[in-house]
C-alpha positions, 0 to 999 in steps of 0.5 A: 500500500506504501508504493501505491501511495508513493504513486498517487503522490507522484501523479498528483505533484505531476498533474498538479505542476503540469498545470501550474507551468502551463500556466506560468510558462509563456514562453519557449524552452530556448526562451527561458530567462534566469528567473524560469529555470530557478522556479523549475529548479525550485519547484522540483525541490520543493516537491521532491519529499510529497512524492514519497513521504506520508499523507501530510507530505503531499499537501505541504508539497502542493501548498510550498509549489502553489506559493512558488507558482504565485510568486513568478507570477508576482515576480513575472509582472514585476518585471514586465512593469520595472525597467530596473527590476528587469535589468536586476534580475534578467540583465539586459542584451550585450553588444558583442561585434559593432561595425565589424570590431569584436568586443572582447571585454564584453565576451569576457564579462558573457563568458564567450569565447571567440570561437563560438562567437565565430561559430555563431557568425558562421550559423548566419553566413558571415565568415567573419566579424569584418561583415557584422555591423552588430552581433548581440547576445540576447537574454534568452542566450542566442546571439542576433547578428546584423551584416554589413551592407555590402557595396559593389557588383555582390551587394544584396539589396533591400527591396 
């Protein structure tokens, strides 16, 4: 009866943050910012003990996920609405190329070492940092880079 307990625990808890990510989570995996991956991380700590101990147990793991769950929200809106919050806590983009000059200080405070910058450049067909006007790493991790304009007989235009 035991194991049959843990089970209905473990389902319960499952349902139960199922519901409450989908709630919480708008936006992508590759879009998760610091303060989404710390409640996914928190929520399962949180629950961990519910799965498996007594009857108490799964209600306590309900209440401390709940509390969790409200709190991003609370956190969430704070951040939408406070440009300073914001940048407290998610950071901000940083500029990593500018008209073809890397940035070195900067992929050192990102921790990006040249050759991923460079792979990164590649993936968007840019042989080297001379053809970025701007490369940013992006909240979300990704790297946006925008070419130069080209002149002359292999310029690409606009329209």
């Amino acid at each position: 009866m035991h194991y049959l307990s843990i089970a209905l625990h473990t389902l319960a808890i499952y349902a139960f943050l199922i519901l409450g990510l989908r709630f919480i989570a708008h936006r992508q995996l590759t879009q998760l910012t610091v303060v989404d991956i710390v409640i996914i991380l928190v929520l399962g700590s949180a629950v961990e003990t519910s799965m498996i101990a007594g009857d108490t147990a799964l209600s306590a793991g309900l209440v401390s996920a709940s509390t969790l769950i409200a709190a991003d929200c609370v956190i969430t809106r704070a951040i939408l609405h406070n440009r300073r919050l914001r940048k407290l806590l998610l950071g901000g983009p940083l500029l990593l190329v500018h008209n073809g000059q890397v940035l070195e200080y900067n992929l050192r405070r990102a921790g990006i070492a040249l050759d991923e910058l460079m792979e990164a450049l590649r993936e968007r067909e840019m042989a080297s940092p001379e053809e970025v006007r701007f490369a940013v790493l992006e909240l979300d991790g990704s790297i946006t880079a925008v070419p130069k304009i080209r002149k002359g007989p292999d310029a690409v235009s606009d329209g």
